[in-house]
Kinemage of the C-alpha trace (Angstrom):
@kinemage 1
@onewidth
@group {chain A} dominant
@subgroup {mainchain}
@vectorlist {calphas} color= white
{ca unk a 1} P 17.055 -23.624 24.235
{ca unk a 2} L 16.967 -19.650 24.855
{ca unk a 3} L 19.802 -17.509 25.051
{ca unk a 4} L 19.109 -15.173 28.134
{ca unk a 5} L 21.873 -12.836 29.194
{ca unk a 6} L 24.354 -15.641 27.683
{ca unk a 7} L 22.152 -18.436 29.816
{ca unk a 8} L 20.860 -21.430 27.940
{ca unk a 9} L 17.309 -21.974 28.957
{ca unk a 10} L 15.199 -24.721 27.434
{ca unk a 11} L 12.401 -23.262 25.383
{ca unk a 12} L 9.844 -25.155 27.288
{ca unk a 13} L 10.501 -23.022 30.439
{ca unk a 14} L 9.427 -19.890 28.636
{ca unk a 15} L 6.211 -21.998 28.147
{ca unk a 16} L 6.068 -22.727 31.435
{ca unk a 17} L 3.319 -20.523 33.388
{ca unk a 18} L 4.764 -18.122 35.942
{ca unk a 19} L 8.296 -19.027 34.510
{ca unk a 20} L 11.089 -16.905 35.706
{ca unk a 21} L 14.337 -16.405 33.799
{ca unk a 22} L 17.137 -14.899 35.129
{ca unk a 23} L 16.934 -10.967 34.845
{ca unk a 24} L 13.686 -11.339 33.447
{ca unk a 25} L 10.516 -9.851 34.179
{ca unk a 26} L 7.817 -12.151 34.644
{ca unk a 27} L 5.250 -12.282 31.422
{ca unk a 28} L 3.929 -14.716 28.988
{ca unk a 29} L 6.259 -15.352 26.024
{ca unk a 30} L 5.202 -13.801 22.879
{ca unk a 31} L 6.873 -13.494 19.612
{ca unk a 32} L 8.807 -10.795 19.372
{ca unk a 33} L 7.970 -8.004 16.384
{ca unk a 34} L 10.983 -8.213 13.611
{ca unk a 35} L 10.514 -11.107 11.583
{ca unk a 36} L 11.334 -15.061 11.789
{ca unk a 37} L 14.440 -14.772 13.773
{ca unk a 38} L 12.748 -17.299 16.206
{ca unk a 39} L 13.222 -14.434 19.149
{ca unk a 40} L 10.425 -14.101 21.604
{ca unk a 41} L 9.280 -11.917 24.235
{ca unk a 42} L 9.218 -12.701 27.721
{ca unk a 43} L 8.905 -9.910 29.989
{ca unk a 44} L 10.325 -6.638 28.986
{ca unk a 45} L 13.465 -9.292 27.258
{ca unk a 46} L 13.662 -10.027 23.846
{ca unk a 47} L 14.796 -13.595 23.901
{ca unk a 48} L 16.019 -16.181 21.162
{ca unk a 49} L 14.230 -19.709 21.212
{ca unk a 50} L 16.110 -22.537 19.731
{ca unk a 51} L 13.912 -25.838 20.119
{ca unk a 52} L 14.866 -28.645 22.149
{ca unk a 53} L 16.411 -30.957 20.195
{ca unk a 54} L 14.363 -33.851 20.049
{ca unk a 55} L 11.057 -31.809 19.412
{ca unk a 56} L 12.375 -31.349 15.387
{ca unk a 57} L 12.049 -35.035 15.324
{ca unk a 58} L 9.074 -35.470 17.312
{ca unk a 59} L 6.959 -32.295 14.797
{ca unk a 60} L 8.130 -35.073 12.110
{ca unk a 61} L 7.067 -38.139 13.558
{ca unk a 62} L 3.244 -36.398 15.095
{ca unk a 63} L 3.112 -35.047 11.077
{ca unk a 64} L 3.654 -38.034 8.994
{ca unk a 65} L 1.407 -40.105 11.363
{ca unk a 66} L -1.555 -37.270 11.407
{ca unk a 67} L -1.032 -36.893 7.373
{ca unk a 68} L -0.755 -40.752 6.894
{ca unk a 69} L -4.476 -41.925 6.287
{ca unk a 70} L -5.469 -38.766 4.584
{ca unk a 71} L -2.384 -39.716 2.032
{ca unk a 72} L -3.047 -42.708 1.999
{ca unk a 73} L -7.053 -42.044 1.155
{ca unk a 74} L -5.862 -39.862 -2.254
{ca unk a 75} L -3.829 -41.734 -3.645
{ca unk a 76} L -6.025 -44.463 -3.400
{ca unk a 77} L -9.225 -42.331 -5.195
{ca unk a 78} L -6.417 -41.140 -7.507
{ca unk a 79} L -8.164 -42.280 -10.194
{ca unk a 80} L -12.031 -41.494 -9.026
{ca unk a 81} L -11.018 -37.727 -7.967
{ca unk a 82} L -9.047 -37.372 -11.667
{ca unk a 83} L -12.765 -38.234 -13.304
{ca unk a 84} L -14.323 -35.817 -11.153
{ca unk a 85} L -12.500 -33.090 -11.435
{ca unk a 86} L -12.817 -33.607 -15.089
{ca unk a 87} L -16.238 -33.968 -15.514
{ca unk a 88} L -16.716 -30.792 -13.156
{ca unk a 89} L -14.103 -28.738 -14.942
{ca unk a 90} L -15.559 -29.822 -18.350
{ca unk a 91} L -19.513 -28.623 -17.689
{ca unk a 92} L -20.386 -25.879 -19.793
{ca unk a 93} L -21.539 -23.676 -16.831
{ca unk a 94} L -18.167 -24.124 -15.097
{ca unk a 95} L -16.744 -23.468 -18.793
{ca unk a 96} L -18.507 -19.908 -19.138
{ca unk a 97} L -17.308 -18.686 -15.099
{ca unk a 98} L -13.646 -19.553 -16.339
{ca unk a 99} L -14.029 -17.835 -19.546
{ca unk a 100} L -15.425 -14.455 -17.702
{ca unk a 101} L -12.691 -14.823 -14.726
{ca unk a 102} L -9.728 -14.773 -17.435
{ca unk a 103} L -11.088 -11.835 -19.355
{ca unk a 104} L -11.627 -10.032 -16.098
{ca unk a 105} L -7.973 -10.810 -15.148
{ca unk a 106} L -6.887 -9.717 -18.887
{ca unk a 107} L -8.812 -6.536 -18.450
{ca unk a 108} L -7.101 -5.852 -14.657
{ca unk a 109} L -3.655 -6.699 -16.504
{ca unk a 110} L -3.664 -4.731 -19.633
């Protein structure tokens, strides 16, 4: 929902192309400059944009189902990605670049 003028208008009509709110000029939304306030541009209006209530849950259900397999996949190569990160991270090549990187950073520090 958006708070226009003291009007409640659900956010997806400021998505909406050609969408007209009362008093407002038409324009694409955009967010407004200020910060995370969640207040948009629409026109020549700065507007606030609360989400619709059901899209909170819907972000959380699209998440967990695109993150599932990909979860799923590391933790079962826990073990196989553990021993190759180690044997990377113990090369002597690898050894030497982390030795030079922490002296740089000591040098930049002090």
């Amino acid at each position: 929902m958006a708070l226009v003028a003291s009007v409640r208008v659900p956010a997806r009509v400021l998505l909406r192309a050609g969408a007209r709110l009362p008093g407002a000029a038409l324009g694409r939304t955009e967010r407004a400059a200020g910060g995370g306030d969640g207040a948009r541009r629409f026109g020549s209006q700065r507007v606030l944009v609360e989400p619709d209530a059901g899209a909170d849950h819907a972000r959380q259900l699209t998440k967990a189902m695109m993150r599932k397999a990909t979860a799923s996949r590391l933790v079962t190569q826990r073990d196989a990605d553990v021993q190759n990160f180690v044997s990377f991270i113990s090369k002597d090549s690898i050894q030497k670049s982390l030795q030079m990187y922490l002296e740089r950073l000591k040098e930049e520090k002090g």
